[in-house]
C-alpha positions in Angstrom: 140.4 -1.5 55.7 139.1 1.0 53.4 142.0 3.2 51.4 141.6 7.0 51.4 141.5 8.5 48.4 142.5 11.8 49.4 146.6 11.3 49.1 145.5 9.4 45.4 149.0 9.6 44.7 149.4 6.5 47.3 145.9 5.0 47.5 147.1 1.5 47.2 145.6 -1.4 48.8 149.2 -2.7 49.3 152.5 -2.1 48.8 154.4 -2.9 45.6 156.2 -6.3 46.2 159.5 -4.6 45.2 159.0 -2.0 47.0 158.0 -4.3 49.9 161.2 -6.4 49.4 163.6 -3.6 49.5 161.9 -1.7 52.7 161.3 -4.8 55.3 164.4 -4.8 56.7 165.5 -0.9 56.5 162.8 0.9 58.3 162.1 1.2 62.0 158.8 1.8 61.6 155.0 3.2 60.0 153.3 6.4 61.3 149.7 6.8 60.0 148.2 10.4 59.7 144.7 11.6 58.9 143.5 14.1 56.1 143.8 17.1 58.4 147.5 16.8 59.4 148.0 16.1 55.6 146.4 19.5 55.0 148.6 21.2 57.7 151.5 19.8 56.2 150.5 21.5 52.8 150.4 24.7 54.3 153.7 24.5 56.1 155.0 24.0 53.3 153.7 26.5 51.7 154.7 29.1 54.2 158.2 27.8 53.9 158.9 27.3 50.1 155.7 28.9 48.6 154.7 26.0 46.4 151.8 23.5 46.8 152.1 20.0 47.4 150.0 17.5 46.8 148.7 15.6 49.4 150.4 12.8 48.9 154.3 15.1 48.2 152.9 16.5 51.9 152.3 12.9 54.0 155.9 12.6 54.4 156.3 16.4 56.3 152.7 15.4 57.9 155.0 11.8 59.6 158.0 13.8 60.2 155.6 16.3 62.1 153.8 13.8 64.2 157.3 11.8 64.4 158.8 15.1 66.4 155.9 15.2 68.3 155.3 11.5 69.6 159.2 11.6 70.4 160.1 14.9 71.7 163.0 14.8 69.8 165.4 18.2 69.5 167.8 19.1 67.9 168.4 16.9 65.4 168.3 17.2 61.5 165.6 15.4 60.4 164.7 14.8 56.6 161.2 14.2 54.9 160.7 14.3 51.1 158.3 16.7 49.3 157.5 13.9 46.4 155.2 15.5 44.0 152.6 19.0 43.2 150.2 17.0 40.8 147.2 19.0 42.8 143.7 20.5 41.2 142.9 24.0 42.0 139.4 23.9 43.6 140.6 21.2 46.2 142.4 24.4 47.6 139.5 25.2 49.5 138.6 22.2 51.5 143.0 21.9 52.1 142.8 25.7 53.9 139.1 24.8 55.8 141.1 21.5 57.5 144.0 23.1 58.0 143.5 24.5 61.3 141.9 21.1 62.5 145.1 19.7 62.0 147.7 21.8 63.2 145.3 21.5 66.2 144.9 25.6 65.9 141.4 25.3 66.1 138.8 23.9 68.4 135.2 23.7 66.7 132.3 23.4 69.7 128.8 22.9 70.4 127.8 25.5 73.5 124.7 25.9 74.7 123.6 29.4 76.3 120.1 30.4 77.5 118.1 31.8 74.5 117.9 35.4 75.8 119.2 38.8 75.0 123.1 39.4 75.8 123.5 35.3 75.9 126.2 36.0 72.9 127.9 39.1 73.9 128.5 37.3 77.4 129.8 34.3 75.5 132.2 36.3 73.6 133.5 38.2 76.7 133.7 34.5 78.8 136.6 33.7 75.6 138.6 36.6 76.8 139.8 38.0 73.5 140.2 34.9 72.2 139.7 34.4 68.4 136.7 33.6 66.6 137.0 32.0 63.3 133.1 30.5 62.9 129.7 31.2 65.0 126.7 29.7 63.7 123.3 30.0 65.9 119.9 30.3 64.5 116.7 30.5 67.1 115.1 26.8 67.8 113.5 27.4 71.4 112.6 29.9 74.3 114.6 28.1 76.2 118.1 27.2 75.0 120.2 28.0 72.3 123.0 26.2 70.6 125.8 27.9 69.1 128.4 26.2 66.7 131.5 28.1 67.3 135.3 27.5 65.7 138.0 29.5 68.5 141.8 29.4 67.8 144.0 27.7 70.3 147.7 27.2 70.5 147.5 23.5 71.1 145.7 20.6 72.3 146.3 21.5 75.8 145.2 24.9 75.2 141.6 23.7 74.3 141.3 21.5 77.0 142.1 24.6 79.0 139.4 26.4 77.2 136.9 23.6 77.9 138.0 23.8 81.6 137.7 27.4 81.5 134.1 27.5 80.2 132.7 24.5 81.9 133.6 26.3 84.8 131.6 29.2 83.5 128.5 27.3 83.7 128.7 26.5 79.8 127.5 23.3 78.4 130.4 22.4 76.1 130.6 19.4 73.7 134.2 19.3 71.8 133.6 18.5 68.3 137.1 19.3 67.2 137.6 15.7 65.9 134.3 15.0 64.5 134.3 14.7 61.3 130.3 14.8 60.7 130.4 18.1 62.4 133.8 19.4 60.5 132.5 18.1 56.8 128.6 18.7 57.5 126.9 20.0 60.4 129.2 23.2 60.2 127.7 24.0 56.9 123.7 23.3 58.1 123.1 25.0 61.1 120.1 27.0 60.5 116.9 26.5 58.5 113.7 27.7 58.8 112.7 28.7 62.8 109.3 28.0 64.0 108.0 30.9 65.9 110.0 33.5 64.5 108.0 36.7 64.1 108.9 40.4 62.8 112.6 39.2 61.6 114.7 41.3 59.6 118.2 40.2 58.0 121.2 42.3 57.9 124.4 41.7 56.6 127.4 43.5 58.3 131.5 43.9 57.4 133.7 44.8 60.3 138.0 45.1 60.4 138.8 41.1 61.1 141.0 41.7 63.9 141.0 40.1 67.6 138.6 40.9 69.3 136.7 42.4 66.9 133.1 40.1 67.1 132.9 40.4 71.1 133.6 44.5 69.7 130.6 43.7 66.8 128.0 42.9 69.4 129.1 45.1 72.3 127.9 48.1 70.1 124.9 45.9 68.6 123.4 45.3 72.4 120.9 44.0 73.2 117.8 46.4 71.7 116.6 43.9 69.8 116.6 39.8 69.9 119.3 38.3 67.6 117.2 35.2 66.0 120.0 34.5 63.4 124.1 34.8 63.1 126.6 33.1 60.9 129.6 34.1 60.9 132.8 32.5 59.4 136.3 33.6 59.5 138.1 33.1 56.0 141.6 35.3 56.4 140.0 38.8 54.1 140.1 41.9 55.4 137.0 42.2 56.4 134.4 40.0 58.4 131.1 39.4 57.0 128.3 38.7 59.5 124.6 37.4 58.4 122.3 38.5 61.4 118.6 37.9 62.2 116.9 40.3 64.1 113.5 40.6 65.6 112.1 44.1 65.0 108.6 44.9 65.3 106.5 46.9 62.5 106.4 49.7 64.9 110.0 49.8 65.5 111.5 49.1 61.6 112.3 53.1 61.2 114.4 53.0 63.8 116.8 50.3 62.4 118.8 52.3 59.8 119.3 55.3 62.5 120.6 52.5 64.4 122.8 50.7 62.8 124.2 53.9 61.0 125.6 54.8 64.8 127.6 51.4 64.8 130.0 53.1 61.8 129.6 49.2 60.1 128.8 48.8 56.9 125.5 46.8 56.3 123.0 45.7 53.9 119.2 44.5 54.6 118.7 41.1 53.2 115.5 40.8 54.0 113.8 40.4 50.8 117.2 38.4 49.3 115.5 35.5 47.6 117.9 33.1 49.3 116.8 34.0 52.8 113.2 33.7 51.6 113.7 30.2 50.0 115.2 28.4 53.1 115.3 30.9 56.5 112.1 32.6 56.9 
């Protein structure tokens, strides 16, 4: 099989013969893990020594983790060693966005909801103050819409009673939480230009990032005008930044300020940003 190069620090394609000699007959046994795990082990830690590890220092925490959990084993003292910190600053930023994959904190879905207004402020309420961390949606049909969304869980067993939960809702749900096209790609593209799209504006909004606080967003936004466009990614500031499409006509466009000044958000039209020009409208 093909070695990972993300722990580098033991990207071998087998062991060391000494090492192999002196191991074969003192260990009970190998646990694998996968890049996520490894990046929740970083960040515990983190939160428990504040230093970084390197992947490969972390994948002995990331066995010991999935060691406790396969076993069930309590009260016990258990020992894993942190073996190195050798780590490059701009990997930081893919470590924290896997993170929540693999403490299992996070489950990233593909819903579909009928392409109509009040489809996403329903949605919200059906997660019952649950948190959002991503929602990504941009206008394809009439018909349907699809929605990338990232909600926080508790655990494995918590999503699945989330999937329950909205499936029984009426919500077509496909669980992307372990795909890693999806986690490393998709997540990143959803969007592009939208045939049939007339009379859009773009606004960009900052609310408090607090539970609770996007069902709260589009609760005051209603549903005056249709939402062609939102992305929307929780990254642990202060403040949430929403990127919203809206279809306005001409007639209507002197009403928008007045409008939006009533939601007490702070906004910013984007409509002429170059960026939205090149590859969204």
């Amino acid at each position: 099989k093909e070695v990972g190069l993300f722990a580098d620090g033991t990207a071998v394609a087998q062991i060391g013969e000494e090492t192999f000699r002196l191991l074969k007959n003192r260990i009970d046994g190998v646990i694998t893990v996968s890049v996520d795990e490894i990046c929740a082990a970083i960040k515990d830690i983190y939160d428990d020594t504040r230093s970084i590890a390197e992947p490969a220092g972390a994948l002995a925490v990331a066995g010991l983790k999935k060691y406790v959990a396969r076993g069930g084993h309590r009260d016990q003292t258990l020992l894993a060693i942190d073996s190195g910190a050798n780590i490059n600053f701009d990997r930081l930023r893919y470590i924290a966005e896997r993170t929540e994959s693999g403490e299992r904190r996070e489950a990233v879905l593909a819903v579909t909801i009928p392409e109509q207004r009040g489809s996403f402020r329903r949605f919200c309420h059906a997660l019952s103050r649950r948190s959002v961390t991503e929602f990504n949606y941009r206008y394809a049909d009439a018909g349907e819409a699809h929605i990338f969304v990232g909600i926080a869980v508790a655990s494995d067993a918590d999503r699945l009673a989330l999937l329950e939960d909205l499936r029984g809702r009426g919500y077509a749900v496909v669980d992307m939480t372990d795909n890693e096209m999806a986690k490393l790609h998709i997540r990143h593209m959803v969007g592009g230009r939208a045939p049939g799209i007339d009379d859009e504006v773009v606004y960009l909004f900052e609310f408090p990032e607090r539970p609770g606080a996007l069902a709260n967003f589009l609760d005051k936004l209603g549903g005056r005008w249709n939402i062609s466009m939102f992305h929307y990614r929780n990254h642990g500031a202060a403040y949430g930044r929403v990127l919203v499409g809206m279809q306005v006509p001409p007639a209507a466009r002197g009403e928008v300020p007045q409008f939006l000044d009533a939601l007490h958000y702070r906004y910013y039209e984007e409509t002429g940003n170059d960026a939205y020009r090149f590859f969204l409208s």
